[in-house]
C-alpha positions in Angstrom: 87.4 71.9 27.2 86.6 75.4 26.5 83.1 76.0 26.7 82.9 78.5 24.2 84.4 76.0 22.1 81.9 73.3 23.0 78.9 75.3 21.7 80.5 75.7 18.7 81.0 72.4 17.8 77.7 71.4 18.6 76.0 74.3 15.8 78.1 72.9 13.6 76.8 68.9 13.7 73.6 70.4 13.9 74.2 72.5 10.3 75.6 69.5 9.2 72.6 67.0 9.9 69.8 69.9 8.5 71.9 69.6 5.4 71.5 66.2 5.4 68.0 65.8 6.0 67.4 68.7 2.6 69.4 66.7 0.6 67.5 62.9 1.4 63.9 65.0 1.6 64.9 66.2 -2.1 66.0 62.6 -3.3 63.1 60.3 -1.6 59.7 60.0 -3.4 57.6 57.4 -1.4 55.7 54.5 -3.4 51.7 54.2 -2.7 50.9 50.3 -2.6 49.6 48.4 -5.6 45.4 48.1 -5.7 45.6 44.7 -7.9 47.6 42.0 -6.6 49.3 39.5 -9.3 48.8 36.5 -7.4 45.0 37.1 -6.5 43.1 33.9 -7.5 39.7 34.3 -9.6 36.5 34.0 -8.2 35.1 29.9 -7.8 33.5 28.4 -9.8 30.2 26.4 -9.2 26.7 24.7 -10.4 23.9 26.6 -9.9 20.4 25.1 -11.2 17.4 27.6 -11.3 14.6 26.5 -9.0 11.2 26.3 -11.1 7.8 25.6 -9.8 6.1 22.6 -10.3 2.3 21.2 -10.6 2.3 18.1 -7.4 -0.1 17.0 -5.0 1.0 16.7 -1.4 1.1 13.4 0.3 1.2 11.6 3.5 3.2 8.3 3.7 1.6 5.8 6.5 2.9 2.1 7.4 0.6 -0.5 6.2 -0.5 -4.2 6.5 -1.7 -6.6 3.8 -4.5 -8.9 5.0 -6.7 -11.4 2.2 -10.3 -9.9 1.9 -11.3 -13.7 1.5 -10.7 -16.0 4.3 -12.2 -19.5 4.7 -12.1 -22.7 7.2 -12.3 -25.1 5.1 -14.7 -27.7 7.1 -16.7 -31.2 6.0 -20.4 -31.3 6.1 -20.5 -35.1 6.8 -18.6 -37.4 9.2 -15.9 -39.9 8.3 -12.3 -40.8 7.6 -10.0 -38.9 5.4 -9.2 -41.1 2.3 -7.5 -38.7 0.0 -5.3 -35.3 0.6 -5.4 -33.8 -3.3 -3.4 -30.7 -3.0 -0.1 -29.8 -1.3 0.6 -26.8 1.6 0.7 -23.4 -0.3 -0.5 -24.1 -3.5 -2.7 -22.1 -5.4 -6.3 -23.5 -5.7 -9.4 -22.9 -7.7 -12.5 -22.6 -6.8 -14.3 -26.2 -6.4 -11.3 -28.0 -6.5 -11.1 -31.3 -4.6 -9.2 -31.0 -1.3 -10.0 -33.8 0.6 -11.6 -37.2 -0.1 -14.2 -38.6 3.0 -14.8 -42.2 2.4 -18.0 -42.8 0.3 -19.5 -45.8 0.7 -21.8 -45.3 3.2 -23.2 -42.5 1.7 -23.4 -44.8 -1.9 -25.3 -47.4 0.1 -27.6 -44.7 1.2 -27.9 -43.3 -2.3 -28.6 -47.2 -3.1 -31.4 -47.7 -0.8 -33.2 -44.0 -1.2 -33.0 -44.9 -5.0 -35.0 -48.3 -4.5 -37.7 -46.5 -1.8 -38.6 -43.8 -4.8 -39.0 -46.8 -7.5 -40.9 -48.8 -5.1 -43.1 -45.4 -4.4 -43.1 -44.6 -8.3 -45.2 -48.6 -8.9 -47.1 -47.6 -5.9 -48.2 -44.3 -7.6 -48.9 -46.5 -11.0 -51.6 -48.9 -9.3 -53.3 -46.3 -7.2 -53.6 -44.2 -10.7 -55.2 -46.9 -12.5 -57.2 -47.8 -9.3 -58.4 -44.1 -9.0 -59.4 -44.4 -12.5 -61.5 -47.3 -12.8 -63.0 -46.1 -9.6 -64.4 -43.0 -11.2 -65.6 -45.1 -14.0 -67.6 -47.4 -12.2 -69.2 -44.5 -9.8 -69.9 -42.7 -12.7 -72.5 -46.2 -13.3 -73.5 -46.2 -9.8 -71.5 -49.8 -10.0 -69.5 -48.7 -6.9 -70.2 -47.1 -3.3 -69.1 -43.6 -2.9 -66.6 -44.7 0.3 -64.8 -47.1 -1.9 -64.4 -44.3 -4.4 -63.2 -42.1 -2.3 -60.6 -44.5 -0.1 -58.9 -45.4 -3.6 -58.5 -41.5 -4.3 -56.5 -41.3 -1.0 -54.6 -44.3 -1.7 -53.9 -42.4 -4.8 -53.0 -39.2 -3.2 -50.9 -41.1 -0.2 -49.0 -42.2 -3.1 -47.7 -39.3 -4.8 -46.8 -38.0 -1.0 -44.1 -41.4 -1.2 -42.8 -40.5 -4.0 -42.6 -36.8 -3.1 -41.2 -38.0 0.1 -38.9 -40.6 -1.3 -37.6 -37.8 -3.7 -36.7 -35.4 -1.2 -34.5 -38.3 0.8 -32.9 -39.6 -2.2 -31.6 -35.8 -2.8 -30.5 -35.4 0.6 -28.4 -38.8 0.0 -26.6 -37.9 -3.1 -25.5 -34.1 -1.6 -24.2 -36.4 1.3 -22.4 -38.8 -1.3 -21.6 -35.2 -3.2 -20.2 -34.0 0.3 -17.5 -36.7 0.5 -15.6 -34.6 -1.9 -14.7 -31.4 0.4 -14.4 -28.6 -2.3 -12.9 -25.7 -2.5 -15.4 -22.5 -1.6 -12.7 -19.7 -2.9 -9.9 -19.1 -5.3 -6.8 -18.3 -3.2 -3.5 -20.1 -1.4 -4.3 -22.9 0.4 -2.6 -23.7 4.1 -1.3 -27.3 5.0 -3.6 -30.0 6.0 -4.4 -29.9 9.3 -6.4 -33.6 8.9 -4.6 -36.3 7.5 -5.6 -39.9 5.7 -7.1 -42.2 8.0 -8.3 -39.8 10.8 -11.6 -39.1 11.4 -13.5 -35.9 11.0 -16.8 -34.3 12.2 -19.7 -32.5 9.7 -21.7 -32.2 12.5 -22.7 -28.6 12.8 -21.3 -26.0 15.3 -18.1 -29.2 16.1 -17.0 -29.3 12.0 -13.4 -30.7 11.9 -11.4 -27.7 10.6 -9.3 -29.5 7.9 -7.8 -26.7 6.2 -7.2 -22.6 5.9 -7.5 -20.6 2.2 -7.2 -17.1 1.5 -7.4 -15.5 -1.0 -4.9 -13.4 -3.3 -6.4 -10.7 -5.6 -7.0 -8.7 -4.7 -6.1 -7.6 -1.1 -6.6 -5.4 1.2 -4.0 -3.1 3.1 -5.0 -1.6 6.6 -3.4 1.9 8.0 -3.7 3.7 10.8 -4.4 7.3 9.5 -3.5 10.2 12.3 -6.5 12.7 12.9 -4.5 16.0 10.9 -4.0 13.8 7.8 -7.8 12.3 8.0 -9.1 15.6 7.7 -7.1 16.3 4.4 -8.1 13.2 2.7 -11.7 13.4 3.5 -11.3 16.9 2.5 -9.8 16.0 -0.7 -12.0 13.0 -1.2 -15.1 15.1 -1.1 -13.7 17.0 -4.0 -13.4 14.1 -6.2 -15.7 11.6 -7.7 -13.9 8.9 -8.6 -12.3 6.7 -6.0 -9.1 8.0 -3.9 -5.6 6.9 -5.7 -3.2 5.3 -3.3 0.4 4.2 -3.6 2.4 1.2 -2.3 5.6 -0.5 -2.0 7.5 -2.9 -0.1 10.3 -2.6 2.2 12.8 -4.2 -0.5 11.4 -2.0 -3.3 12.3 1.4 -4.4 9.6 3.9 -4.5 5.9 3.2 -4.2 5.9 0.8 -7.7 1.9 -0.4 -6.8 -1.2 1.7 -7.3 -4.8 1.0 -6.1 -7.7 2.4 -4.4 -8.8 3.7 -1.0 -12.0 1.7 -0.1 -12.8 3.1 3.5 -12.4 4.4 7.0 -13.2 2.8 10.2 -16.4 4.6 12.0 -14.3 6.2 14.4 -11.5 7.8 15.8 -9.3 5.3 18.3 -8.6 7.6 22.0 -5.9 6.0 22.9 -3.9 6.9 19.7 -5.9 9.3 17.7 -5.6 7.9 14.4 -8.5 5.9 12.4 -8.1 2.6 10.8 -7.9 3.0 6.9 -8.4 0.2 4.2 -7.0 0.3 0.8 -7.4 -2.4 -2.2 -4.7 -3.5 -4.5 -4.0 -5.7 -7.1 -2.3 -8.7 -6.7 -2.1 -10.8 -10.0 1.5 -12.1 -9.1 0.7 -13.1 -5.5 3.6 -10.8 -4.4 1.3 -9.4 -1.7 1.3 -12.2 1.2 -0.7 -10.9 3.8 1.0 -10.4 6.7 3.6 -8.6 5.3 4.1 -4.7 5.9 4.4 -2.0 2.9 4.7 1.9 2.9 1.4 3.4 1.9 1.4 7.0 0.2 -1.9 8.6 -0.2 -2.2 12.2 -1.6 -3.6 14.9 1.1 -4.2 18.1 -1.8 -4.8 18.6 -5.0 -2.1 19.5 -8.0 -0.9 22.6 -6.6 3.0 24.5 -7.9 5.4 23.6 -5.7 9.1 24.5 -5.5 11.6 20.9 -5.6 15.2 21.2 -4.9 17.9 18.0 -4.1 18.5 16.4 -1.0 22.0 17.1 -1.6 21.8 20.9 -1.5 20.3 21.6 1.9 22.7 22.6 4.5 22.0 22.0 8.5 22.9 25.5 10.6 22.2 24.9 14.4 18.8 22.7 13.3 17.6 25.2 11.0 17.9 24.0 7.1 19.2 26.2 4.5 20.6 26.4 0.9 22.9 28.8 -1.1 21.3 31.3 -3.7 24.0 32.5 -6.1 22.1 36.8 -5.8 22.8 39.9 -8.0 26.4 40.7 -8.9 27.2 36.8 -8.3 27.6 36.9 -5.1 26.0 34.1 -2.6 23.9 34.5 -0.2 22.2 32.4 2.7 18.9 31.4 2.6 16.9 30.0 5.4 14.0 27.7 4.3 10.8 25.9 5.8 10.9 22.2 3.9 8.2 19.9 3.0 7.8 16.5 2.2 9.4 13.9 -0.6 8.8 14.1 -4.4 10.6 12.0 -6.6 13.4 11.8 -4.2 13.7 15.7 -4.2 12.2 17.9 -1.0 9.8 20.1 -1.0 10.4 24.0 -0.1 7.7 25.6 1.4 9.4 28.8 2.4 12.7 30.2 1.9 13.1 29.9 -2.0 11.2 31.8 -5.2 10.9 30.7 -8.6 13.4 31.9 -10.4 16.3 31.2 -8.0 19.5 30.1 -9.2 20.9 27.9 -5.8 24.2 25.9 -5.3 24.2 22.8 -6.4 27.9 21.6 -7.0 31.1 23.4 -5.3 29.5 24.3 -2.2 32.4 23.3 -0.5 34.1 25.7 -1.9 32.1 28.9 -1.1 30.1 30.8 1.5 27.9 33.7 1.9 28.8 36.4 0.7 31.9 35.0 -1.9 31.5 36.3 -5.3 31.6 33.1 -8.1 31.4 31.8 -11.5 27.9 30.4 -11.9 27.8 27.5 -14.1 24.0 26.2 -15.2 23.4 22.7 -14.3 22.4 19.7 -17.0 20.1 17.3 -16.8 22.5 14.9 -14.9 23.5 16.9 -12.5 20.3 17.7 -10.5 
């Protein structure tokens, strides 16, 4: 090919393609993007319930034990056999209620023959008075010695010592006959019968025949052992009352703490081997629910009344160990909040740090959301905390 040729070939395609280019550069307007897209969903929606302070007293919640304040060995004062049982194992008793019958007949015949020494000393007494009496007369005549005076005003006085004397033993034989009827000393719930009829028992002192155990039922006493941080906050709290220390209790079937009663006492020092102090409380215990034994949960306050911040279990989120909740902030956008917790009030915790009054946080839809997602806030009811 002719190169001169060639060269003009090629200035002509490149005419050609410049054209081109003017022509599509003229015709071609370029589109910016859209800033709202259609199919954007709207922000979630979700419960928010504003965190308000509240007037509650801190407390510490202990493990406790129920023991009787009352409990006796029932044990006879006299020897003999068992007769009568009059009451069957666990039953509630009275106070001076017949438990056990010890046969009484010795203790009749003793009642017997006391009874007839005291009448025989009673004539005694009657004919030395009248001897005495017509002894004075006659001295007072000179009809009679001084000696024989005298001996019948010893007689006399040798007399009212029997009687005295036969008065004592005659009481000591009707307590004995009284004694065959082992009563009751308490009110309370009464054990089985460790003696039955027909075996013999013991009253003599320091070997007395235990027949029987009672204790008694309200009210009763609940020991716990108190740690040394929360001793300090009740005796500093109990110093700034007068009245008696409120303390709460329930069982391990029951809900809450459905028992109130008193705290009575400390022990009179701290234990070193464990550091805590024994504590005694007194309840009420009408129904005989308390049997004591058994163990409760003990919740004695540690401050006065103070405002405290409550938000639900439910709400608290775990982040690497550190607890935290979600604060619907300014503009509706959620943020992350780190808090320090407290204790349990009315099944709700306590937020020591972390929170302010006046806080709306998540309480529904957190599922749904995270920090720094901008929502709907919806106020909470009643039903919902």
């Amino acid at each position: 090919m002719n190169p001169r040729r060639t060269f003009t070939l090629i200035l002509s395609l490149a005419a050609v393609l410049a054209t081109g280019a003017a022509v599509v550069a003229a015709g071609f307007r370029p589109t910016r993007p859209s800033t709202q897209d259609p199919l954007a969903s709207p922000p979630p929606s979700v419960t928010v319930a504003v965190v308000a302070p509240r007037d509650l007293a801190e407390h510490a919640e202990f493990t406790g034990r129920v023991e009787a304040i009352d409990r006796v060995e029932v044990r006879p004062r006299i020897s003999g056999h068992i007769v009568e049982v009059r009451f069957q194992a666990g039953q509630r008793v009275e106070q001076g209620q017949v438990l056990f019958v010890i046969d009484p007949r010795w203790q009749r015949a003793e009642v017997a023959r006391y009874q007839a020494t005291l009448d025989q000393a009673s004539a005694r007494i009657e004919t030395a008075t009248k001897e005495h009496e017509r002894a004075q007369a006659l001295l007072a005549k000179k009809a009679i010695a001084n000696e024989e005076a005298e001996r019948r005003a010893n007689v006399l006085i040798e007399a009212r010592a029997d009687v005295s004397l036969a008065e004592a033993a005659l009481r000591v034989a009707r307590l004995d006959l009284a004694e065959t009827e082992v009563r009751s000393p308490i009110a309370g719930r009464i054990s089985r019968a460790l003696v039955t009829v027909g075996n013999y028992v013991s009253g003599v002192p320091g070997t007395n025949t235990v027949l029987t155990t009672i204790l008694s039922i309200d009210p009763v006493h609940v020991y716990v052992n108190v740690d040394e941080a929360s001793l300090l906050k009740i005796r500093r709290l109990m110093a700034q009352q007068d009245a008696p220390l409120s303390v709460e209790f329930g069982l391990g079937d029951q809900t809450g703490f459905p028992r109130r009663g008193e705290l009575e006492s400390f022990d009179n020092r701290v234990d070193n081997a464990s550091g805590n102090i024994l504590m005694r409380a007194t309840l009420a215990n009408a129904d005989g629910e308390l049997i004591p034994g058994l163990f409760g949960r003990v919740r004695v306050p540690t401050s006065t009344a103070q405002p405290v911040l409550l938000v639900p279990e439910r709400v608290l989120g775990t982040d690497q160990g550190q607890r935290f909740v979600l604060v619907v902030g300014d503009h509706d956008v959620v943020e992350y909040r780190a808090v320090k917790l407290g204790g349990i009030a009315d099944g709700m915790r306590i937020v020591k740090d972390g929170l302010q009054a006046g806080d709306r946080i998540v309480v529904d839809g957190l599922q749904h959301v995270r920090p720094g997602t901008t929502v709907t806030p919806e106020p909470a009811t009643a039903a919902s905390h």
